[in-house]
PASEBA-1860 file (N, C-alpha, C; in nm, 3 decimals):
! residues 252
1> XXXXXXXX> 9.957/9.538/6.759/9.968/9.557/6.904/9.830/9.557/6.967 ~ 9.813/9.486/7.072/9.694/9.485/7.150/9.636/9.617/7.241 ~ 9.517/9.659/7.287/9.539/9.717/7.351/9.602/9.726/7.472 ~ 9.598/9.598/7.527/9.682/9.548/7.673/9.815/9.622/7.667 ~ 9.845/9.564/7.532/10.055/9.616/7.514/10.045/9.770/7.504 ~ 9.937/9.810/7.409/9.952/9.961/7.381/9.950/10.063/7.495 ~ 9.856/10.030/7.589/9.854/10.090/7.696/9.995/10.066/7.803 ~ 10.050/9.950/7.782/10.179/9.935/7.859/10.316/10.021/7.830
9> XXXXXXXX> 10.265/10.034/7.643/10.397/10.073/7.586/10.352/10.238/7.683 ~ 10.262/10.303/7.642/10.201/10.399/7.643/10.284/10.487/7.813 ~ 10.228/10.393/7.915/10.241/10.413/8.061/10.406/10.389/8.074 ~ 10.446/10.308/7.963/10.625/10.288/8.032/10.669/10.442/7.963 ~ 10.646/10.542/7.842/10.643/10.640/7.809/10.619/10.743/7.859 ~ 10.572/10.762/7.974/10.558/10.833/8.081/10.604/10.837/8.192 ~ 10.721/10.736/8.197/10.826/10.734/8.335/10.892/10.828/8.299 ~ 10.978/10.903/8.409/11.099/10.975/8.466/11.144/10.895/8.366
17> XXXXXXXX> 11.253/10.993/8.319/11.352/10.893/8.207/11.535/10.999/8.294 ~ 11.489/11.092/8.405/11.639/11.124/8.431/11.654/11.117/8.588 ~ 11.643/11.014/8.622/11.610/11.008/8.782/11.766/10.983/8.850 ~ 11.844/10.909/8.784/11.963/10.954/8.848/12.010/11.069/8.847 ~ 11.972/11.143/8.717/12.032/11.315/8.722/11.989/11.416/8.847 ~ 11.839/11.328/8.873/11.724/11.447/8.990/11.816/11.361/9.135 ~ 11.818/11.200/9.125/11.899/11.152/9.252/12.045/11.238/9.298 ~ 12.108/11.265/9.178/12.234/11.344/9.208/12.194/11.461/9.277
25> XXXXXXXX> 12.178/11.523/9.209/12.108/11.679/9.257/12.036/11.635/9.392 ~ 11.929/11.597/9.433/11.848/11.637/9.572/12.010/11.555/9.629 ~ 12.082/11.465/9.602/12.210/11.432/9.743/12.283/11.538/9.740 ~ 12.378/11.585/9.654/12.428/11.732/9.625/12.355/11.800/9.750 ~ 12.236/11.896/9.727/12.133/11.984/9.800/12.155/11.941/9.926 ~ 12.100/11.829/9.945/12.090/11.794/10.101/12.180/11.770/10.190 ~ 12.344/11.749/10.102/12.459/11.724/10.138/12.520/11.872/10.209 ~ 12.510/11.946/10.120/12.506/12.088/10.153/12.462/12.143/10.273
33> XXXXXXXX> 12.333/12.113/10.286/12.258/12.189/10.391/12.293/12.124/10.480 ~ 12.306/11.956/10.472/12.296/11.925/10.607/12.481/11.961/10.685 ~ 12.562/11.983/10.598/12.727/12.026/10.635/12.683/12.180/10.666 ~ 12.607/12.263/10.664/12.616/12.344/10.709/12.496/12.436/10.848 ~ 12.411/12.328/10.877/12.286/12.311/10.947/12.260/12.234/11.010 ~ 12.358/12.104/10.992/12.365/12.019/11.092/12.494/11.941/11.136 ~ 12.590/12.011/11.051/12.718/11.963/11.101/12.714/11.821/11.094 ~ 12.733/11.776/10.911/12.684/11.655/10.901/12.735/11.644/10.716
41> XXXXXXXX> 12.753/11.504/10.680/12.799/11.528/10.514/12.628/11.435/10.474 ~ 12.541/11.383/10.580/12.458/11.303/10.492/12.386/11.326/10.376 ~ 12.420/11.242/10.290/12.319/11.326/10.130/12.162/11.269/10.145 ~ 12.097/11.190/10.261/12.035/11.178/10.291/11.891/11.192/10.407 ~ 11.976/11.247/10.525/11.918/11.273/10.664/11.826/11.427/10.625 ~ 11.745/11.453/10.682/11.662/11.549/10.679/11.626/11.596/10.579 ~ 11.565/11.542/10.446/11.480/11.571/10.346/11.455/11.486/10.255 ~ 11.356/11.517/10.213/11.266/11.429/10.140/11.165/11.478/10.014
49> XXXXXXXX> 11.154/11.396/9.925/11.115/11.443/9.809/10.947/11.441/9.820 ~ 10.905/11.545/9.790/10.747/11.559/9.797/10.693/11.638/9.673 ~ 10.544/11.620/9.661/10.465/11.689/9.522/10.489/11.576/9.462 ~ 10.449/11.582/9.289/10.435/11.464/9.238/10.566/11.360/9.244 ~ 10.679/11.431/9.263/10.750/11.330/9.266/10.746/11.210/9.421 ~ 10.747/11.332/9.470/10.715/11.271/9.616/10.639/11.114/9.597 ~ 10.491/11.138/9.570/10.367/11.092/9.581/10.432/10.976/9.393 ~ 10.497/11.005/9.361/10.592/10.861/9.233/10.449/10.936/9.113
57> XXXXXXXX> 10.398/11.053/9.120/10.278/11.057/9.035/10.350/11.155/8.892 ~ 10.471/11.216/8.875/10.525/11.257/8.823/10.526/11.216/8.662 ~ 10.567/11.289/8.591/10.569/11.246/8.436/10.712/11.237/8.368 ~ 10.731/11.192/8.289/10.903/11.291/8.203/10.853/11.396/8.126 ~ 10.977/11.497/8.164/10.945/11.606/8.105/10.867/11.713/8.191 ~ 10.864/11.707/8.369/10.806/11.731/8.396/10.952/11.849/8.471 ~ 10.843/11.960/8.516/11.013/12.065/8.509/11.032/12.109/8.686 ~ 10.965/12.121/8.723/10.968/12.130/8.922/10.972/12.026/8.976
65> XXXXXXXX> 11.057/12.012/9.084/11.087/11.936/9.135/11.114/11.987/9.287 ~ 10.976/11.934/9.369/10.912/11.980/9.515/11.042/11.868/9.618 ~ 11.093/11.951/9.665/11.172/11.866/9.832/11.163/11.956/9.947 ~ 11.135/11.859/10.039/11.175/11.942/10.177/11.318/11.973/10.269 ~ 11.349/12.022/10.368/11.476/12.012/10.391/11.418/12.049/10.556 ~ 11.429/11.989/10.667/11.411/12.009/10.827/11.537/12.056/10.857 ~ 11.495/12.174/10.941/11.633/12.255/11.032/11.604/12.231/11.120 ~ 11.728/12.227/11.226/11.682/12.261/11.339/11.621/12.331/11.447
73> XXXXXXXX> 11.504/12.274/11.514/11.431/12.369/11.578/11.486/12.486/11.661 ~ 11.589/12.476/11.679/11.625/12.663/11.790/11.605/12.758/11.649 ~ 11.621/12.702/11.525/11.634/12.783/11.453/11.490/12.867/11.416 ~ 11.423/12.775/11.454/11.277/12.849/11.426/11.258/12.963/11.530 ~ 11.316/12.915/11.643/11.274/13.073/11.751/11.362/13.146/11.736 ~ 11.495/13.121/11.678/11.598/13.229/11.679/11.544/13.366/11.535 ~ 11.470/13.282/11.388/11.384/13.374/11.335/11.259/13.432/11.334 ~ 11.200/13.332/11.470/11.060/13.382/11.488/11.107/13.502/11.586
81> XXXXXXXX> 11.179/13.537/11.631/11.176/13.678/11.726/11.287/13.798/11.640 ~ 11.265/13.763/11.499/11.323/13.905/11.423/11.168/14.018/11.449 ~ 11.241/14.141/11.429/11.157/14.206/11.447/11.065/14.259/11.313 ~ 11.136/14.153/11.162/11.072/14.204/11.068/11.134/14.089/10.953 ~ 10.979/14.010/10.916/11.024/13.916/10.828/11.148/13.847/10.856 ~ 11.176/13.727/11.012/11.269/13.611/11.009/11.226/13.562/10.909 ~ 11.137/13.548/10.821/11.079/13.388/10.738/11.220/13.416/10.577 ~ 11.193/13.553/10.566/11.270/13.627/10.444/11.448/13.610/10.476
89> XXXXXXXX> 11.473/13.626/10.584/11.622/13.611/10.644/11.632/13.460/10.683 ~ 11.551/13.337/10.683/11.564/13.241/10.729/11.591/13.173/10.555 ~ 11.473/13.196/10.435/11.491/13.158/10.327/11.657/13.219/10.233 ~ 11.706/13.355/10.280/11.804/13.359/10.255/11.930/13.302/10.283 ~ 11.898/13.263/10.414/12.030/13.245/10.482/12.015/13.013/10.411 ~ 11.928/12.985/10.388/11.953/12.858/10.310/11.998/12.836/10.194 ~ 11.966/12.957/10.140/11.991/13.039/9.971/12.095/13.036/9.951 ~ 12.189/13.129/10.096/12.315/13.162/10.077/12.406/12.983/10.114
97> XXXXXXXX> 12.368/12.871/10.164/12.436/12.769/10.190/12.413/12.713/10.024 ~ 12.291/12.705/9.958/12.294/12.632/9.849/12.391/12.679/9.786 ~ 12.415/12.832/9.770/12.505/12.875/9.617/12.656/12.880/9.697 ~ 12.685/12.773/9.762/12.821/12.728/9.793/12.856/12.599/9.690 ~ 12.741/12.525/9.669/12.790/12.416/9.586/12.702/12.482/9.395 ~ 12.600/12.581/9.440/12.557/12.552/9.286/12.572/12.710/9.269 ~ 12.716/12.765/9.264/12.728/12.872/9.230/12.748/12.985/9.117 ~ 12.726/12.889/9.028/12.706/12.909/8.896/12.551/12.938/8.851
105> XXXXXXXX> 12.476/12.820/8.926/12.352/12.837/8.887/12.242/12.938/8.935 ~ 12.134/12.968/8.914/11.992/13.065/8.909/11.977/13.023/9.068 ~ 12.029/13.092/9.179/11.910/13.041/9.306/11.845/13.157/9.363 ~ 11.737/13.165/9.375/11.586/13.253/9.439/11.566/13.204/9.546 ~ 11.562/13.331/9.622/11.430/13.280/9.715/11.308/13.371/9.690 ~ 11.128/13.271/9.674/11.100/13.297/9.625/10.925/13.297/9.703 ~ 10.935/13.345/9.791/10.851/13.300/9.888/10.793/13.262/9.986 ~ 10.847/13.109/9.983/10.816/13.012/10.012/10.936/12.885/10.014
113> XXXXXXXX> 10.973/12.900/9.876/11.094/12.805/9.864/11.210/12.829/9.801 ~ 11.338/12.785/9.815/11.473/12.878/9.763/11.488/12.739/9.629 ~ 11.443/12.807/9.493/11.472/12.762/9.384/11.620/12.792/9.352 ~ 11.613/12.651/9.221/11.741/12.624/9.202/11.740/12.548/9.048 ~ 11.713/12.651/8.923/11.685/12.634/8.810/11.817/12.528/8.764 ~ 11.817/12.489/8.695/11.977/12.427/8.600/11.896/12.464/8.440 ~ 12.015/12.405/8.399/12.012/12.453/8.257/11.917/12.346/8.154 ~ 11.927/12.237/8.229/11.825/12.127/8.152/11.686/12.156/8.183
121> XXXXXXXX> 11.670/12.226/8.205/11.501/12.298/8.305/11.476/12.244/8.364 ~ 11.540/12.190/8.417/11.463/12.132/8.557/11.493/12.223/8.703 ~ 11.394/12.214/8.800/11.407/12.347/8.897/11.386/12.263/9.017 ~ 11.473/12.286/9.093/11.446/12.215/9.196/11.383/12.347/9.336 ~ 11.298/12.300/9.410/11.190/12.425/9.498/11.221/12.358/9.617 ~ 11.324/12.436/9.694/11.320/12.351/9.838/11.260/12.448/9.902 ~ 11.205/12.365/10.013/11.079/12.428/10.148/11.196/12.400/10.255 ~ 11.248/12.521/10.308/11.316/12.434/10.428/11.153/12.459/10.519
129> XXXXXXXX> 11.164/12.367/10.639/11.101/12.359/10.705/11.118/12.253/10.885 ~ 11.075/12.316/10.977/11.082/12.240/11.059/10.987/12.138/11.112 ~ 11.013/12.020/11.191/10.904/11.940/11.206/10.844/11.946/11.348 ~ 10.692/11.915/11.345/10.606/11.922/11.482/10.613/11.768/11.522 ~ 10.554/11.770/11.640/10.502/11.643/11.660/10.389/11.553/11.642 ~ 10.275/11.660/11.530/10.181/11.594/11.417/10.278/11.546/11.332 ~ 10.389/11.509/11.280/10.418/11.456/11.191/10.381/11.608/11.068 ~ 10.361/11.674/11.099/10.340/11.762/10.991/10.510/11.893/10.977
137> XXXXXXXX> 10.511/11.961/10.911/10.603/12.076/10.886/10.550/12.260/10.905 ~ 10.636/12.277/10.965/10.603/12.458/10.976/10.684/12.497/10.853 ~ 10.642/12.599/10.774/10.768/12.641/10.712/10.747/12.840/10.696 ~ 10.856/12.884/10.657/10.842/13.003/10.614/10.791/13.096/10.543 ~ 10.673/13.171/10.514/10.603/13.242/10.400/10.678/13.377/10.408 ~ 10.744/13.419/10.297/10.793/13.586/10.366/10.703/13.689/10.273 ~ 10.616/13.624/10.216/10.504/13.758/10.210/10.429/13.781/10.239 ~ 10.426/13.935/10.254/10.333/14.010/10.336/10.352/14.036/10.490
145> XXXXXXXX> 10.530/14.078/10.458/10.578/14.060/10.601/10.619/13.970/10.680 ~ 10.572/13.835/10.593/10.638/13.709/10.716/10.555/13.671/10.781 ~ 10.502/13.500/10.712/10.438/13.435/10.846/10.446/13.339/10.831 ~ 10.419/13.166/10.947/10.441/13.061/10.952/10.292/12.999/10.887 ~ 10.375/12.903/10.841/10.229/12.817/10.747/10.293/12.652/10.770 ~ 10.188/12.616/10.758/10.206/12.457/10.806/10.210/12.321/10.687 ~ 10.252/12.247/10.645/10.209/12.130/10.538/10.241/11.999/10.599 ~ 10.139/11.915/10.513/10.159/11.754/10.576/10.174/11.694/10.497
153> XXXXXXXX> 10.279/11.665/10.413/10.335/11.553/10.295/10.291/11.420/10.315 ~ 10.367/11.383/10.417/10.414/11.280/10.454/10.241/11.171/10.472 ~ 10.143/11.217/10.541/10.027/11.144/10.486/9.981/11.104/10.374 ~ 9.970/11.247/10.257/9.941/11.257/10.137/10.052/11.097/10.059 ~ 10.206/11.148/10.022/10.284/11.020/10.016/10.214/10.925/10.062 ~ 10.182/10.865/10.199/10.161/10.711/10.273/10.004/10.687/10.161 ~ 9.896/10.775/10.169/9.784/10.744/10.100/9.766/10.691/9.983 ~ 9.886/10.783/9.915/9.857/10.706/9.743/9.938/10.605/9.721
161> XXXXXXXX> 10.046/10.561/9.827/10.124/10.436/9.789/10.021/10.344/9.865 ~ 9.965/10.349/9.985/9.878/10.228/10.009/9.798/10.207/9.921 ~ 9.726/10.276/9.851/9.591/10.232/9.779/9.609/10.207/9.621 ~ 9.746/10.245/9.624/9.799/10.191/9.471/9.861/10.069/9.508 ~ 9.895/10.011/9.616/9.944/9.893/9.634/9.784/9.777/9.646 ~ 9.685/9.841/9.682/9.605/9.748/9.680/9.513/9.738/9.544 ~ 9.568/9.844/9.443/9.484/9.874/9.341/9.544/9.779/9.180 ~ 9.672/9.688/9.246/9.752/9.634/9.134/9.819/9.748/9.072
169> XXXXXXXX> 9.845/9.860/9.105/9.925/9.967/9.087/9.892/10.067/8.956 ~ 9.757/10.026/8.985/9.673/10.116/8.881/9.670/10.271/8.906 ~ 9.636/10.320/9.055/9.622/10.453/9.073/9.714/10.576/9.031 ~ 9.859/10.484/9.044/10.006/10.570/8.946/10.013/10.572/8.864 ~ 9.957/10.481/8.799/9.929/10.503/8.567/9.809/10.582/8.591 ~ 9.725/10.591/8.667/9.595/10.677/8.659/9.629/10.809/8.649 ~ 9.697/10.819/8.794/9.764/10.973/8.813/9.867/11.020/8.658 ~ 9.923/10.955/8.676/10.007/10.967/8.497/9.949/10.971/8.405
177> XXXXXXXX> 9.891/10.942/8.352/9.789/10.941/8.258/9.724/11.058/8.229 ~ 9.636/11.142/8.358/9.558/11.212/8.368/9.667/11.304/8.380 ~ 9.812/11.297/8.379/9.886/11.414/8.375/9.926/11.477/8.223 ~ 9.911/11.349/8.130/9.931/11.378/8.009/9.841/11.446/7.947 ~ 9.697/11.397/7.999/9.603/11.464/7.941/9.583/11.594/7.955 ~ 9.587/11.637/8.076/9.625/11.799/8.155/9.740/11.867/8.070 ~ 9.830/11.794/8.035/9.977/11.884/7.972/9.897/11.880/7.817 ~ 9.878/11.809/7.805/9.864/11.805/7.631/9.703/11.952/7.603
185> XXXXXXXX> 9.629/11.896/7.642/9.496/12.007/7.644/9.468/12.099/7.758 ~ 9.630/12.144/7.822/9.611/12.266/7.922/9.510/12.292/8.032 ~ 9.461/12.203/8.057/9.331/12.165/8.153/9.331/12.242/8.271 ~ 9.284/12.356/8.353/9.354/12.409/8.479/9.315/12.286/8.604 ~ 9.376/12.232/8.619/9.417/12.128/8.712/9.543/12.145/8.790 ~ 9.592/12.094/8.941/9.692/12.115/8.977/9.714/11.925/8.983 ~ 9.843/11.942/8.988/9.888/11.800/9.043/9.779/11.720/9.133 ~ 9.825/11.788/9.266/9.755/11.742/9.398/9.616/11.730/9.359
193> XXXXXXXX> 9.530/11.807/9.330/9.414/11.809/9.222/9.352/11.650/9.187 ~ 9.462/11.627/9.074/9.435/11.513/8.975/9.464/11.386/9.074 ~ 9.612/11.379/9.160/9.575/11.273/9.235/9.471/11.279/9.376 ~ 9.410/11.389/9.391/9.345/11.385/9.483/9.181/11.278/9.422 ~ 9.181/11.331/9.340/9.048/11.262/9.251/9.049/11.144/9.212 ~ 9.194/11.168/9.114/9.197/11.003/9.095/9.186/10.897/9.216 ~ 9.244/10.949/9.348/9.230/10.874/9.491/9.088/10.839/9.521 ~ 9.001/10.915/9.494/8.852/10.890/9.524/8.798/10.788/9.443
201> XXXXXXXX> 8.811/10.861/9.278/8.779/10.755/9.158/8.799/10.587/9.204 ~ 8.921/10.602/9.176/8.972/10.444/9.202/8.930/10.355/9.325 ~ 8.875/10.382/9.430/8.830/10.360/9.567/8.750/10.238/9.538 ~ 8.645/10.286/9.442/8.533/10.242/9.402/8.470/10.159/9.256 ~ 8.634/10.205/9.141/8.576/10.138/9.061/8.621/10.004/9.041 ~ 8.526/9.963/8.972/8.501/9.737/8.987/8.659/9.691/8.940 ~ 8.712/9.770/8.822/8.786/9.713/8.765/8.968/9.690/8.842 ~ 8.959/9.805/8.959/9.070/9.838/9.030/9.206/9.751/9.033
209> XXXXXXXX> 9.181/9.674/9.015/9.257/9.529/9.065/9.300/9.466/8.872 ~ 9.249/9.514/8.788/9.284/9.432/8.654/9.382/9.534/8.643 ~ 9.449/9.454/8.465/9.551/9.493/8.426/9.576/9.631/8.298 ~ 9.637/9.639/8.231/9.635/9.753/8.122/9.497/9.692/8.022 ~ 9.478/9.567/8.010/9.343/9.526/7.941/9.227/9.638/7.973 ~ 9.250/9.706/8.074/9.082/9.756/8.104/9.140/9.890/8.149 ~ 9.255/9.903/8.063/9.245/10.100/8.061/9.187/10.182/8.000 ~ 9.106/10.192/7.896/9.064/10.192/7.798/8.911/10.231/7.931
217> XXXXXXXX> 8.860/10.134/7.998/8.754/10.142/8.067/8.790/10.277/8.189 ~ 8.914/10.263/8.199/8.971/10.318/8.317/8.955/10.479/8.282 ~ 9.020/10.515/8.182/9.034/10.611/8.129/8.869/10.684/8.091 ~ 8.813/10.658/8.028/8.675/10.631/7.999/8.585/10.706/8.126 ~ 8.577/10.602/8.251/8.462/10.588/8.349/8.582/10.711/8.476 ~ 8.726/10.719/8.434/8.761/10.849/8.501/8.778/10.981/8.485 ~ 8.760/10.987/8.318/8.650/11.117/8.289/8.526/11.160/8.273 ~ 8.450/11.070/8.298/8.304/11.054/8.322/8.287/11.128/8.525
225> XXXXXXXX> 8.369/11.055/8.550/8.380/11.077/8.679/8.411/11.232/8.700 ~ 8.516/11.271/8.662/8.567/11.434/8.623/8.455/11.489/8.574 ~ 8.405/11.477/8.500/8.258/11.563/8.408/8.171/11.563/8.488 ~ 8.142/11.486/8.582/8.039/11.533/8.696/8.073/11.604/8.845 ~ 8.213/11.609/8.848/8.240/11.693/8.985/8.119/11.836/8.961 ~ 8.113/11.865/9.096/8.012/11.956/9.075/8.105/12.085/9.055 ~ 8.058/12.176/8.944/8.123/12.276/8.892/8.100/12.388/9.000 ~ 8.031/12.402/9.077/8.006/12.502/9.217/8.133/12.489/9.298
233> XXXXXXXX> 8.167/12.331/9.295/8.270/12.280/9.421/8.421/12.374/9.442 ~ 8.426/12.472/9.539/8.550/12.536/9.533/8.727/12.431/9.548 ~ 8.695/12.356/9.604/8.795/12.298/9.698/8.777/12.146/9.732 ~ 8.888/12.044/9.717/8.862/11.873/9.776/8.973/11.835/9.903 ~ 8.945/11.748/9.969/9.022/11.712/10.048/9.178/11.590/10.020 ~ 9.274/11.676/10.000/9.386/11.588/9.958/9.338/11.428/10.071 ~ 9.385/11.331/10.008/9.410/11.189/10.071/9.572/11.182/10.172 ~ 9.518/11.150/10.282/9.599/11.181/10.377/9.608/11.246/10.478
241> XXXXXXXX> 9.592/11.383/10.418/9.652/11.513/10.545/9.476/11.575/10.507 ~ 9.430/11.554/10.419/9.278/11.614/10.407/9.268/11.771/10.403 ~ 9.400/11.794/10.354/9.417/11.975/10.347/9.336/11.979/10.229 ~ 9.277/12.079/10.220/9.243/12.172/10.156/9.285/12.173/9.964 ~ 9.257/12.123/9.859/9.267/12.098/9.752/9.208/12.197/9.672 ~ 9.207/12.355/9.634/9.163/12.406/9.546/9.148/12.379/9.449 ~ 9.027/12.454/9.311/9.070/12.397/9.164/9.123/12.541/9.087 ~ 9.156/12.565/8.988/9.227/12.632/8.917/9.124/12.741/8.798
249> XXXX> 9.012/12.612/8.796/8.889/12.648/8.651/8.814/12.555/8.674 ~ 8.743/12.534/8.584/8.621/12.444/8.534/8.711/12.320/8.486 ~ 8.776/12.260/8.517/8.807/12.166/8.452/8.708/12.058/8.370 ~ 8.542/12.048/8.431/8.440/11.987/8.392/8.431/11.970/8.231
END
């Protein structure tokens, strides 16, 4: 086997191998919410898959699974004027619509997002959240009393599919790749993290545009690249929404 093939076999080994099982489930979820939040059966209208799956940067075997879910806005002022933690009574009251269809299963609310373990481990973390007219999301924090916090997916998503479309679709085996390496030698890295970097990396290097022939280089000159982030650096700017990217450790 060549290296060209090896690296192909390698990268097709790292696809989602249960994506109709995760397709069932987020229509299920969203079918739910939206029959009871929007007076509606769509397994589609108001949510969307975000985090690595979102952004296609995902691995198999990978066990969270990030979606959003938009309510409707009266609903945000009807829990922004509780007199104590709406964010905690807003994450329940979605909690209590999920375990109409998955009532058997583990659901939390846990935060931030009303999880929804199954038995194959896989966990699905919904954010309900409402939308602004940045194109961005408000959503609910209920600790520490309850407060509104903001996220912008939807850039982050548009960034790494444009520049993997101009990259011959290198930047998604990049991101994959560098996810194996993180799982296998525990690296403190976050997702957003690895494709935030790899987004920079790839910008610039010569080879962007070739095929699995020059992964080997790829791999190589994008831990070289990693070994010199400056180890002082607290924080990078995700691609897209330019939020705020913490690191975890020294990954250096």
């Amino acid at each position: 086997m060549g290296l060209g093939e090896w690296f192909s076999s390698f990268c097709d080994n790292l696809r989602v191998k249960d994506g109709g099982t995760i397709a069932n489930r987020y229509k299920a979820i969203t079918r739910r919410l939206n029959a009871d939040f929007w007076n509606t059966t769509s397994e589609t209208s108001h949510s969307l898959y975000v985090g690595s799956y979102g952004r296609n940067t995902a691995i198999t075997g990978f066990s969270d699974l990030d979606m959003v879910f938009e309510l409707p806005a009266e609903l945000y002022f009807q829990y922004d004027a509780y007199t104590g933690n709406g964010q905690s009574a807003l994450l329940q009251s979605v909690r209590n619509s999920m375990q109409k269809t998955y009532s058997s299963s583990s659901i939390d609310g846990d935060g931030q997002v009303v999880v929804v373990s199954f038995t194959d481990g896989i966990t699905f973390e919904v954010l309900p959240v409402f939308y602004n007219k940045s194109d961005s999301y408000t959503f609910p924090d209920s600790n520490r009393g309850g407060t509104w916090k903001t996220t912008n997916p939807r850039p982050e998503i548009k960034a790494i599919r444009d520049r993997n479309s101009v990259c011959n679709g290198n930047l998604i085996w990049l991101c994959r790749m560098a996810r194996a390496w993180k799982r296998e030698w525990d690296i403190p890295m976050g997702g957003l993290l690895i494709d935030t970097l790899a987004y920079q990396f790839i910008e610039n290097w010569e080879y962007r545009d070739k095929s699995y022939l020059y992964y080997d280089y790829m791999s190589r000159d994008f831990f070289r690249y990693l070994a010199n982030q400056d180890k002082e650096k607290s924080y990078w700017k995700a691609p897209g929404s330019g939020q705020y990217v913490y690191k975890k450790g020294n990954f250096q």
